[in-house]
N, C-alpha and C positions, 0 to 999 in steps of 0.2 A: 239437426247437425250440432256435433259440439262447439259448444260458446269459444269464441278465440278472443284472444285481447289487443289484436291491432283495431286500428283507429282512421275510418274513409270517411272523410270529408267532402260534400257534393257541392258545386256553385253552378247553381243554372236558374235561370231565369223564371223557366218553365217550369210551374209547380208540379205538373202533372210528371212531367219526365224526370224530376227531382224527386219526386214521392214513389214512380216506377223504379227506379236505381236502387233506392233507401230499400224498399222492402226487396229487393231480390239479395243486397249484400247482408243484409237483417238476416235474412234465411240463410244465406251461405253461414255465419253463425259471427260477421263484423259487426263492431256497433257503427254507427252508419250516423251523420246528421249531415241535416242539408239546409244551404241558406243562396239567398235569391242575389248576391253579391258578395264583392271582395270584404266591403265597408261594414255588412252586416256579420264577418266572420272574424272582424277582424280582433276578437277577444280570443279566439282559438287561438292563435298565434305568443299570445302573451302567457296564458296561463296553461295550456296544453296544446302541444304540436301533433296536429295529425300525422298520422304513417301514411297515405296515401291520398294523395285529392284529384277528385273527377272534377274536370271544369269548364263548363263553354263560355269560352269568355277571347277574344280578339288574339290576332299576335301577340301586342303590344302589352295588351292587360296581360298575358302569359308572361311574356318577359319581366313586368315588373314584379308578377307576386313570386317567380322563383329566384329575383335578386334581394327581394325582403326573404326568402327563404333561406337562403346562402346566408343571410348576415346572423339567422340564429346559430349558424354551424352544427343543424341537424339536416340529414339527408331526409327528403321527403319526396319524392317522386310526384311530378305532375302528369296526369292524364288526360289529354286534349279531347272535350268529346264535343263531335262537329257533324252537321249536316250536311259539308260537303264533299262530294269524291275528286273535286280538282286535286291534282299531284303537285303543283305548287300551292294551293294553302295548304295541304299537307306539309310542307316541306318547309314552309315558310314557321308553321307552329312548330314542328321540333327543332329547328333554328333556334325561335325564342326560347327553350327553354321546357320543351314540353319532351316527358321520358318516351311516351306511347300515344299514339291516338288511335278512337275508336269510334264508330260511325251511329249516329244516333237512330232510332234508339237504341241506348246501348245493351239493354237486355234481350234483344230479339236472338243477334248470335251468340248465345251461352255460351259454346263453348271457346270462340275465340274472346270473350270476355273474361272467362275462370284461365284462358292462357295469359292473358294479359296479367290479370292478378296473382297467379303464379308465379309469375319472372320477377314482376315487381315487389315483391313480398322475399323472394329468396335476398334480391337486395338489398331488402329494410333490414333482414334478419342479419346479413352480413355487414351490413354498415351499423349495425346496433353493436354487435359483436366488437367490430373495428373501433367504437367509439367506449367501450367498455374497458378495449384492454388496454385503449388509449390515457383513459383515467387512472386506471390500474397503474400502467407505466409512469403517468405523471404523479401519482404517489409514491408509486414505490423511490422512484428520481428523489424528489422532498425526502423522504427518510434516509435516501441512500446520502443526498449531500449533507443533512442535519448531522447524519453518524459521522461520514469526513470530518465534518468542522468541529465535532467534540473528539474525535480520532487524532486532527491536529494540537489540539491543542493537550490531549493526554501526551503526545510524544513533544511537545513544546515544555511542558512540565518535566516528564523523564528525561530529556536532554538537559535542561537547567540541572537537573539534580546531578546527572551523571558528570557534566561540567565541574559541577563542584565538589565531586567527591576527587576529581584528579588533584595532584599537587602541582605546585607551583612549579613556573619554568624556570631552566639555569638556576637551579637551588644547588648551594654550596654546603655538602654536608663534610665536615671531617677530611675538607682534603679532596673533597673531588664533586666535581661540578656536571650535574644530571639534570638533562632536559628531552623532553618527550614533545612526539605530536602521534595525533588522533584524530585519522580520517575515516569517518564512516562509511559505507556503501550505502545503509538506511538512514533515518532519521539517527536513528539511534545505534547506539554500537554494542559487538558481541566481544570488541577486545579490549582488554582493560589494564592496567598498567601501575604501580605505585613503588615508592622510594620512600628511607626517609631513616632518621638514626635511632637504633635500635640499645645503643648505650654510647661515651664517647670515644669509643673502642671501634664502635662496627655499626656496618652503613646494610640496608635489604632493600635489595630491588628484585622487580616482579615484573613478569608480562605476561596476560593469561591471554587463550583465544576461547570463548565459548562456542561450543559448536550449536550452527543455525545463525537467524538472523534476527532480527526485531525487538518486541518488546520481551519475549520469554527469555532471549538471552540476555538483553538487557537487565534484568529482573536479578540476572548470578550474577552481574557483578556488581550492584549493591552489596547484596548476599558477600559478597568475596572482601569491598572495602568495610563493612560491620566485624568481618570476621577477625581481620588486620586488625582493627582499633582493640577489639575487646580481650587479644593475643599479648596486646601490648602493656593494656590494663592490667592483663594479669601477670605479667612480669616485674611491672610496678609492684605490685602484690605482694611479689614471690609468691602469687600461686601455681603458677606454670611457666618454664621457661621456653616452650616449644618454639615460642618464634625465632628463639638463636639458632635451630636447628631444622636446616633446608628440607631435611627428606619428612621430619614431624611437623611441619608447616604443610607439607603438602597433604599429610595424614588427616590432617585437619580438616581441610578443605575436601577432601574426600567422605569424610561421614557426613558435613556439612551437607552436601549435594543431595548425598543418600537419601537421609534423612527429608530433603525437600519434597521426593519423589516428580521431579519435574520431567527427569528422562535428559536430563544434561550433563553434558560432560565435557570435561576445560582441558584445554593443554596450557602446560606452563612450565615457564624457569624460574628461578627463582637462585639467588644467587646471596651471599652474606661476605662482605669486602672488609678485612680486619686492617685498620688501618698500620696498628704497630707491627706486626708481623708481616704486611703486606703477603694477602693470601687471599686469594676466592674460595671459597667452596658453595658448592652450587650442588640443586638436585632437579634433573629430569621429570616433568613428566607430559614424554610424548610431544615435547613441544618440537618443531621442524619453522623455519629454519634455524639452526642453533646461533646465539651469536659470535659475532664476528670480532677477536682479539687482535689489536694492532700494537704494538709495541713502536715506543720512536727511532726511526735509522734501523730499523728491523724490520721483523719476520710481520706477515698478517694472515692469519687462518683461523678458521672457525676452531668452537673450543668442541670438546668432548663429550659424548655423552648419552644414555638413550634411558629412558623408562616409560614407565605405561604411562595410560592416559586418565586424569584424572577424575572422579564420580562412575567410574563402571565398577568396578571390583569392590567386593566387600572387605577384604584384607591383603590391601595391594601392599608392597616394600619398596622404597626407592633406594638406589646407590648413593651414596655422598662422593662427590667430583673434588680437584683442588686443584689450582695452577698459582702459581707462585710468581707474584707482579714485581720482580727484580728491577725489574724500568719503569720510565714513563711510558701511562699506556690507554688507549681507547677502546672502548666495549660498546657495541651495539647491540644494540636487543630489534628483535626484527618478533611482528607475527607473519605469519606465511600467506598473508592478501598482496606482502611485496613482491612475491615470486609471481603474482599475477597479472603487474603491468611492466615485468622484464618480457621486452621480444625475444622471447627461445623457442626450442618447442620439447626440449625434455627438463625433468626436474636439476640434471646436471649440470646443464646446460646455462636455467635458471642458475643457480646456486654460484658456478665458477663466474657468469657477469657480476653477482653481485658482490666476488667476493674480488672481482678486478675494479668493481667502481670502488670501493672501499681503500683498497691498496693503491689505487692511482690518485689518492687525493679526496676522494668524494666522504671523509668520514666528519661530517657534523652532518647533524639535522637538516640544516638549510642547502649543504651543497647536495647531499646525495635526493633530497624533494626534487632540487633543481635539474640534478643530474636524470631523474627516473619522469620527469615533467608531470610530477602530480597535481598541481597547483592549473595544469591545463583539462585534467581529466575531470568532465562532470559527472560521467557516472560508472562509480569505482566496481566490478567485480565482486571485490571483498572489501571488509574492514580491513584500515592497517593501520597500525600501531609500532611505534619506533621508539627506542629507549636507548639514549647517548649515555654514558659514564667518562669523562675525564680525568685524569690524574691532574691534581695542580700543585700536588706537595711542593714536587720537586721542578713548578712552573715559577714564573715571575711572581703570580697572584697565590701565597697560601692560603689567604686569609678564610677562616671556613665558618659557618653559620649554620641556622637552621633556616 
């Protein structure tokens, strides 16, 4: 018969019926050893656990070697083999601890002895199985948590960075005082935001939304604040003035993306506030909700406006916008994760709440958080990103800084 590689171990007293057992499981094709006690086998147990043991041996000694067996946490089936046909010491042994019993001697009835070892062997082979993928699993877990805990702390890193690439809050640039906040749905955010003065003429502000979520969008808006600095650099230069000009700013940013090949694509505003002429011009692209103009002891409506979306097209155009700041006036910049924790159920719907919280008072940072209960929400939908503009020319405080 072909060799198998399970492993019977015999404890019987009786050499002779310990040496009949041995060579019949020897021929079925087991390796087979046999010892006249628990005490003389007891190095099996340390350095190699048998798959199955034949054993005539009391209740009690049954009981105790399948509680040393349990404590290696390898399944090993015990097989009771007895001289008696009473149905309570039958009964009494698989109580203790015993899988099958079988009536000595045990090779007389072959074939309910190969049933026995049949059943008890499907077991061994399935609880080998079960402890396999058990390992399996408890590796894979260890790698799965190791990759978490360097997963956190890559996005522990890309949060730090991305924290510091934002500007400063309640920054007084030229006359008007701009403050932002930035609530993620991830670790990390796909919306990105920046301000700041571009000569002491004129103020640029920006809110992009990356479409997706995580570290890949996280990743453009690095990409988007390198772009901003090195625009700026080179108007220092005079070697390019594109950042004075909304719709070539956003040109920018479109081969930039391109050119990544990451498959991303940003909506944005992006807005240039001339302080002596008091004028916006702004250019579209594709951003929704547009922001929202309030004027003091006046009118409050969203501003104008639509163009594509920015990193799909290869030779997109935008329009250039302008409204004319005759008063004192408030400008929010919204990305569209805030239409997502307005109770509505159309985007109209959306859009006129937020354009009543805004008009009934709710226009700083803090009131309209308060008003939308973001500060209660642990887990946001979308990224949002919010961008205040103040007029303070013609406030108590001119005073303007960088």
């Amino acid at each position: 018969m072909t060799s198998r590689t399970e492993r019977i171990l015999i404890i019987d007293a009786n050499e002779q019926a310990r040496a009949d057992l041995s060579r019949y499981l020897e021929a079925r094709g087991f390796y087979a050893t046999g010892f006249p006690d628990v005490n003389s086998a007891r190095g099996l147990f340390d350095d190699n656990i048998p798959d199955v043991i034949f054993a005539d041996l009391p209740p009690e000694a049954i009981s105790d070697l399948s509680k040393r067996l349990d404590e290696t946490g390898n399944f090993t089936p015990i097989v009771a083999c007895t001289s008696s046909e009473s149905s309570s010491d039958i009964i009494q042994t698989l109580r203790a601890g015993a899988a099958d019993v079988v009536l000595k001697p045990c090779n007389d009835d072959k074939g309910a002895l190969d049933d026995v070892i049949g059943k008890l062997f499907d077991r061994v082979r399935v609880n080998r199985l079960n402890q396999l993928y058990r390992q399996e699993l408890e590796e894979a877990n260890r790698d799965l948590r190791a990759g978490i805990s360097e997963l956190r702390a890559d996005q522990n890193a890309g949060r730090k960075v991305q924290l510091k690439m934002l500007p400063d809050h309640e920054l007084r640039l030229s006359g008007l005082q701009v403050d932002h906040l930035i609530k993620p749905s991830l670790y990390l955010s796909g919306d990105f935001l920046d301000y700041f003065r571009i000569t002491e003429d004129k103020v640029l502000v920006y809110i992009a939304d990356v479409s997706g979520h995580g570290a890949s969008s996280a990743f453009v808006t690095v990409l988007l604040k390198n772009l901003t600095n090195r625009l700026q650099r080179n108007m220092r230069r005079q070697s390019s003035d594109d950042i004075l000009h909304p719709e070539r700013f956003l040109e920018r940013i479109n081969s930039e993306l391109l050119d990544t090949g990451l498959g991303k694509h940003v909506t944005v505003f992006v807005g240039i506030f001339s302080i002596s002429t008091r004028v916006l011009t702004y250019a579209v692209g594709a951003h929704f909700p547009m922001p929202i103009l309030s004027f003091e002891g006046g009118e409050t409506r969203f501003l104008e406006g639509s163009g594509l979306p920015v990193g799909l097209f290869e030779d997109p155009k935008w329009e250039l916008y302008q409204v004319t700041l005759d008063r004192p006036f408030r400008l929010i910049l919204f990305s569209d994760g805030i239409l997502e924790v307005i109770p509505a159920k159309s985007l109209d719907e959306k859009e006129k709440r937020l354009l009543e919280l805004v008009s009934g008072g709710s226009h700083t940072i803090a009131s309209l958080s308060d008003a939308l209960g973001l500060d209660k929400i642990t887990e946001l939908p979308d990224d949002i990103a919010i961008v205040s503009v103040t007029d303070t020319i013609n406030g108590s405080d001119n005073t303007s800084s960088t």
